[in-house]
N, C-alpha and C positions, 0 to 999 in steps of 0.2 A: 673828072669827078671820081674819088675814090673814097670807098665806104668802109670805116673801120668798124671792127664789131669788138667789142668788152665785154667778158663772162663773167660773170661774177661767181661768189665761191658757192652757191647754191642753185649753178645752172648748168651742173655738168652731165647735158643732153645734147646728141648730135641734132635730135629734133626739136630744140630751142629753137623758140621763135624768131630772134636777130641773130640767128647763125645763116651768113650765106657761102655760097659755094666760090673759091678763089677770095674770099675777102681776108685783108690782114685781120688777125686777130689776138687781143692783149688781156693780160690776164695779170692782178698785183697783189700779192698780200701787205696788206700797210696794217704796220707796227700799232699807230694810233688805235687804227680800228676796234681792234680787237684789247685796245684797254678801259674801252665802255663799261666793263663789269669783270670779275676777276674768271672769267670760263676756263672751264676745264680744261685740261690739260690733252685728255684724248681727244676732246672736240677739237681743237688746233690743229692737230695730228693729221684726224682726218680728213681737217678741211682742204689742209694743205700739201696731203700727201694727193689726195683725189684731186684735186688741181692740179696738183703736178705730172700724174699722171694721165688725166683727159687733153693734158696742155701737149703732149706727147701721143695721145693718139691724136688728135688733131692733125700733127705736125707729119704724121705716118700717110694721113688720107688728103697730103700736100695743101695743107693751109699754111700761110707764114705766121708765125706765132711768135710772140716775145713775152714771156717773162719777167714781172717783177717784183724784187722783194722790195719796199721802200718805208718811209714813213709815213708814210697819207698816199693817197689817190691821184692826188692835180698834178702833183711834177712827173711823175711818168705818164700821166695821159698827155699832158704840154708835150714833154718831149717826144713822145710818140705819133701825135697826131704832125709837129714839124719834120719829124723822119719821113713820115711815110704818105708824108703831102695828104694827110686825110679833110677829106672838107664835110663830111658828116661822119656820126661814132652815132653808131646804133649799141641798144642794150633794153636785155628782155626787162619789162619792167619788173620790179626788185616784189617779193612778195610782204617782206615787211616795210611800214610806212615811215621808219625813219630813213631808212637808205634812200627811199623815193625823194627823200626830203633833200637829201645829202646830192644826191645828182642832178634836182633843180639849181641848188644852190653853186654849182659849181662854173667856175667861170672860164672858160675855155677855146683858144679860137678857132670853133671851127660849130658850127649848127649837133647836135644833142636831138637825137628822134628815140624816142619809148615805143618799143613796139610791146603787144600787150601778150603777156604772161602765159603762156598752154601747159602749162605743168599741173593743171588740175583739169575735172570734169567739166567744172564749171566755171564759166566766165565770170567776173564780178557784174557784168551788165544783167547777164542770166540769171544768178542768185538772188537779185533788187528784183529784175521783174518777178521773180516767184515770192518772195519777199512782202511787198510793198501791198496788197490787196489783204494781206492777212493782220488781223487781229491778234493771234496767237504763233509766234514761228516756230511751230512746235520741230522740233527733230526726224522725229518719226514720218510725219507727213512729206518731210525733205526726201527722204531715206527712198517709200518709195516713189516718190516721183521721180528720183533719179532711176529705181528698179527699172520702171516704164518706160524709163527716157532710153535707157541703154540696153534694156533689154536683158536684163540678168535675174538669172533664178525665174524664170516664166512660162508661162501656158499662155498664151495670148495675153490678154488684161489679167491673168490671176497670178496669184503668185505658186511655183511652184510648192504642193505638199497643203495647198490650201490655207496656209498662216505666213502674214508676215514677218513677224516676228517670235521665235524659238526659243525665247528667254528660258521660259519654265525648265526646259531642260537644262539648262545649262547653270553656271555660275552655284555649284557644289561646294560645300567646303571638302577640304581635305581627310582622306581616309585610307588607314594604312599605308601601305609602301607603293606610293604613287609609280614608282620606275619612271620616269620622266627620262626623255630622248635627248642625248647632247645638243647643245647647242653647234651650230657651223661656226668655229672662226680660222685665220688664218695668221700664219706665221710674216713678220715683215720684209719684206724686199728691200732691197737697196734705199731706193727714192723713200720709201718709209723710213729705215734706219737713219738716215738724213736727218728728216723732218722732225724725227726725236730729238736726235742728237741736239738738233735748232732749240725746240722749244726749252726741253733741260737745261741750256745756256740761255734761254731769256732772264733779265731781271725786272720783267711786270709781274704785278701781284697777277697770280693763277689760283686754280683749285683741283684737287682731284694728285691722284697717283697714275703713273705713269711705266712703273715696273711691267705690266703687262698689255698692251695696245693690240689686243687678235681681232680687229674690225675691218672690214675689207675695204679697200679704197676705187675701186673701180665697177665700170657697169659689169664686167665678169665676173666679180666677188658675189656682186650683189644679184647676180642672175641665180647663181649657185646657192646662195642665202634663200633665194625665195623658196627655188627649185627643194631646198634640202629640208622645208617647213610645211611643202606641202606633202612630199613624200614621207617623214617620220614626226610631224607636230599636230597638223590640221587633222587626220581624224581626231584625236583626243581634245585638239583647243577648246572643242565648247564646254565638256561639263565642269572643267576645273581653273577658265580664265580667268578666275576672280581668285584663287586660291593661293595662299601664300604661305612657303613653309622654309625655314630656318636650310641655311646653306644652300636653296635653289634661287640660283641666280633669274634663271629667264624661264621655269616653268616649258608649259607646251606655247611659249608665243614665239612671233613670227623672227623680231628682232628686223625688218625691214623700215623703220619708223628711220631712221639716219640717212638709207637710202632713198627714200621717197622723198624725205625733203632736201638732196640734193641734187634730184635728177638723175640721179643713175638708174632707178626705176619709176617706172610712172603708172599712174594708180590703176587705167583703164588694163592694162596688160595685167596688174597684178590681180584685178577682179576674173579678169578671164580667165585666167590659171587656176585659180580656185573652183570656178564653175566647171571649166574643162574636167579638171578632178574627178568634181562631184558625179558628172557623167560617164566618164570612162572609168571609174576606180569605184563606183555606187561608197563614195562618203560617208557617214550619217552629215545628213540636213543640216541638224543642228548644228554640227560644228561650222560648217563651211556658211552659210546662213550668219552665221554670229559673226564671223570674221571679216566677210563682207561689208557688212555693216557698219565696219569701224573704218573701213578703206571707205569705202563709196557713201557710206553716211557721215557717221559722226567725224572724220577730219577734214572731208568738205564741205559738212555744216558750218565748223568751227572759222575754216576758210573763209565761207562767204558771210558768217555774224562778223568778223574782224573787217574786212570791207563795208560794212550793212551800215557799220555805229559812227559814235557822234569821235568825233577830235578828242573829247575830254574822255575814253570811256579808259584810258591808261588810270585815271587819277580818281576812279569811281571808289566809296567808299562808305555804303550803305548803311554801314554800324559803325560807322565814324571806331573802328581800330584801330589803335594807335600803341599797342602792346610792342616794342621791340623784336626784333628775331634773335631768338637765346644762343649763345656762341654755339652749341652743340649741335645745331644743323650744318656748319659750315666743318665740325673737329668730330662729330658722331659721338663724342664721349656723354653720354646720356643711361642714368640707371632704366628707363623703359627700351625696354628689349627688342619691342617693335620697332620704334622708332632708330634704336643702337643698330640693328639689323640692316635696315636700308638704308639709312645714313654713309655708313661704314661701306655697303654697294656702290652705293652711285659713287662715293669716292674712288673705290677701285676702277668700275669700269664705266659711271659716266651712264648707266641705265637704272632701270625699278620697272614694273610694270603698270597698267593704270589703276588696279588697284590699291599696289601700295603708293602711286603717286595720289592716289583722289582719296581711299578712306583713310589711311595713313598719314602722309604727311598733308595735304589741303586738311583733309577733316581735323587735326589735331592744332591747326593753325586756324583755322574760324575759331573754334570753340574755346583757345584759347586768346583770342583777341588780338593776334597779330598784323600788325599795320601790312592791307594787302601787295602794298606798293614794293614792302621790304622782301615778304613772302614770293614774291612775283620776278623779283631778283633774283632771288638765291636758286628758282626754279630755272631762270633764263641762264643762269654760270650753272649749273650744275649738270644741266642734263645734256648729254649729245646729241641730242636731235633737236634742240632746244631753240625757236626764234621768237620774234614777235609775234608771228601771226598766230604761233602755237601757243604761247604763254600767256597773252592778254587776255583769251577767251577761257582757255583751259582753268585758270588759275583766279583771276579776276573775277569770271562770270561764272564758273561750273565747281571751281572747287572753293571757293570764298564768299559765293553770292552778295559781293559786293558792289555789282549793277544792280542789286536790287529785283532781278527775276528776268530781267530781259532775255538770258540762256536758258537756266535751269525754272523747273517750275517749283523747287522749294531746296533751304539749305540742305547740303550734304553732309549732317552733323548725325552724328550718332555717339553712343558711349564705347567703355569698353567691351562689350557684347559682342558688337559685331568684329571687331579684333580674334576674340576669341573665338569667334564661330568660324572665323574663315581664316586661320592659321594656327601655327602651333607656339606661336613666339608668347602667348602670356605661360606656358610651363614653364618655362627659364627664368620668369621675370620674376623680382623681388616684388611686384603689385601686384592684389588680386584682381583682378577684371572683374568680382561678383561683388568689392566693397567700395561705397560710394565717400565714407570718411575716415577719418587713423591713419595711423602710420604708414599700412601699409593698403592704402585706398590707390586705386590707378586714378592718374590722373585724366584720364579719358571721360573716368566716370563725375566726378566733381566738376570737371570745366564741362561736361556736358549739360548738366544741369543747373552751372552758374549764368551760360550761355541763355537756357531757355528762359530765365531768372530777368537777365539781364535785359533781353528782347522782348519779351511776352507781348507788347503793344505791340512792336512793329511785325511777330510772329504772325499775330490775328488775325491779319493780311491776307495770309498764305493761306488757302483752301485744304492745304493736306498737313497743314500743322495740328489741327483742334482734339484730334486725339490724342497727342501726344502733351497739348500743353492741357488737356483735361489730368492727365496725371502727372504735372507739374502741381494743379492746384491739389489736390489730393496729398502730397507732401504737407510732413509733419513740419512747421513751421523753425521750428529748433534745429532741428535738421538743414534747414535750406539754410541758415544763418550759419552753420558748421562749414559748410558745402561752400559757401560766401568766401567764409575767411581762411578757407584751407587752400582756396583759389588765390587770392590774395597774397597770402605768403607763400605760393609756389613762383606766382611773378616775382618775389622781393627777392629771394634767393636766384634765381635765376637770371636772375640782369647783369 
């Protein structure tokens, strides 16, 4: 009996679960795969250069290893499992649920065993039983039970500093000459230059520019990425993670979101690093507290709400949006300056941060009516760290609220206000963030209010909306009919 084992491209950990010791071991980039939606170009890159690379230390710590570039999946598993007489092919189960779909489906002779997924805190069994007794799945209440569960940031049952959460302090806008810390990247190695070379010569539709690829592809990169965020980013992260300003690419964040969800680093070590800090280096709280919280809360929340929901919740669409997605998300050429700013980024390098991924482009995509389905795409091809498990919730439930409240407890809609407060990109722009109609009215501000126009029943719902659609009513009725149709004809020209 011989037991093959299959890695997939987003399970490059020695401590994967179907990894065993002396088992052959197969690894394939297929063509097809990756023509699902047109992704970026650096995502490719790294997928395939960090494959190639963990295929290669694999091969160092004497596993037999084979390689393949192909069309699809099934012909080199066929041939591989008749090569190497495999009568079972183990594989960690896949974290997004088409892949899971895609490796039931596959027809192959020899028995297929799932073993289940350790690349997060929490099991999908574990997040249902915390899950299922609640009425509310609130986030927060995740947050700290995972605290308690793992023991981070604590006094016994308290939590260190006496609050759990450090918000107040944090999330600043921007003020004067921030001095922001370089980011870590690194220069490409061979097996990288490769892998460029490769994608450059594809002729599938892609996205993104690829003149510059400094992302690390190995769990050494990505040690050094963490190591180099805690030592020059994480005291400052907390008061200005929300803060967004013209030519800063990555701010004080971590940049480890690409490695987490490949396996090169895994979350329980990255929390401990942070805590370790805290202790030995006396942090401020706040920052390490807030960062935490995005590792061991909110992207193992997201994790276990993507396991939690129904089959249908890809296709959820609460405000029945059906607005197109305007060519300028995919080409950036857009007169709003926010939007021209990080559009024009993520093409370069394939990142944004959650601000400008959530108030930014999500917020400007509810508000203006965009079909979430289309939204939720361009999210999954654009970004590098970019999967299912990460785009359905993120985008669908928290930055579109078109589950209808099941994640967030109200839309994430705001006008041009909050833009303005928390960067500097409406100084450059040709629209004022303080005018709601005219020429030179932001549209932030008009589709904000067409939005609240539009919904107002289904808003009334929503427990933390009342004050704000109290000054919906209080609009001058002239007004809101201006606001209507300056909405209208921004869709007409835009299509």
């Amino acid at each position: 009996m011989t037991i093959g084992v299959w890695i997939l491209g987003d399970q490059l950990s020695t401590e994967q679960a179907a990894l065993q010791k002396n088992s052959p071991v197969i690894f394939i980039e297929s063509l097809h795969h990756v023509q699902a939606r047109p992704y970026h170009k650096q995502k490719l890159v790294l997928i395939w250069s960090a494959m190639r690379h963990f295929a290669e230390e694999l091969r160092q710590l004497g596993h037999s290893v084979t390689y393949k570039t192909a069309e699809n999946f099934t012909q080199p598993l066929i041939e591989w499992i008749k090569e190497h007489k495999i009568t079972e092919l183990r594989v960690m189960a896949p974290t997004d649920k088409p892949f899971g779909q895609l490796i039931q489906k596959l027809e192959l002779p020899c028995k297929i065993t799932t073993i289940p997924n350790n690349h997060f805190l929490w099991s999908s069994e574990e997040f249902q039983k915390w899950a299922k007794p609640r009425k509310r799945m609130l986030m927060e209440d995740f947050y700290r039970e995972g605290r308690r569960r793992f023991d981070i940031l604590m006094v016994g049952d308290k939590p260190i500093g006496g609050q759990w959460n450090l918000d107040k302090e944090n999330r600043q806008p921007p003020k004067g000459r921030l001095n922001t810390p370089p980011a870590k990247w690194f220069e490409p190695d061979a097996i990288t230059t490769d892998v460029i070379e490769y994608v450059n010569s594809l002729t599938i539709p892609t996205y993104g520019e690829l003149e510059n690829f400094r992302w690390g592809v190995t769990r050494k990169d990505a040690l050094q990425v963490l190591d180099w965020f805690i030592e020059n980013r994480l005291p400052n992260f907390g008061p200005y993670q929300d803060a967004m300003v013209t030519g800063e690419e990555t701010m004080w964040h971590a940049m480890i979101s690409p490695y987490l969800n490949i396996g090169l680093l895994q979350p329980l070590e990255v929390v401990k690093k942070a805590e370790q800090a805290y202790q030995e280096k006396q942090l401020p709280l706040n920052s390490v507290e807030g960062f935490i919280r995005q590792v061991m809360g909110w992207r193992e929340y997201m994790h276990g709400i993507y396991e939690y929901v129904s089959a249908d919740y890809p296709e959820k669409n609460w405000f029945n949006h059906t607005q197109p997605l305007p060519e300028f998300f995919w080409n950036g050429e857009t007169k709003m300056n926010c939007l021209h700013q990080i559009l024009t980024q993520v093409q370069d390098i394939g990142y944004a941060h959650h601000i400008q991924r959530l108030m930014v482009l999500s917020n400007f995509s509810l508000i203006a009516g965009f079909s979430p389905q289309e939204v939720e795409n361009w999210f999954h091809s654009a970004f590098i760290d970019a999967y299912d498990w990460v785009m359905q919730t993120n985008v669908i439930g928290m930055g579109l609220f078109a589950d209808g409240g099941i994640l967030a407890s109200k839309p994430y809609a705001a006008s041009g206000n909050y833009v303005n407060k928390m960067s500097d990109y409406c100084k450059s722009c040709v629209y004022n963030p303080k005018e709601r109609t005219g020429e030179k009215a932001c549209p932030f501000n008009f589709f904000y209010w067409d939005f609240l126009a539009r919904h107002r029943e289904k808003l009334q719902s929503q427990g933390r909306m009342s004050f704000i659609l109290a000054n919906l009513d209080r609009m001058d009725e002239g007004e809101l009919q201006t606001i209507q149709q300056q909405a209208t004809e921004w869709h007409r020209e835009n299509q």
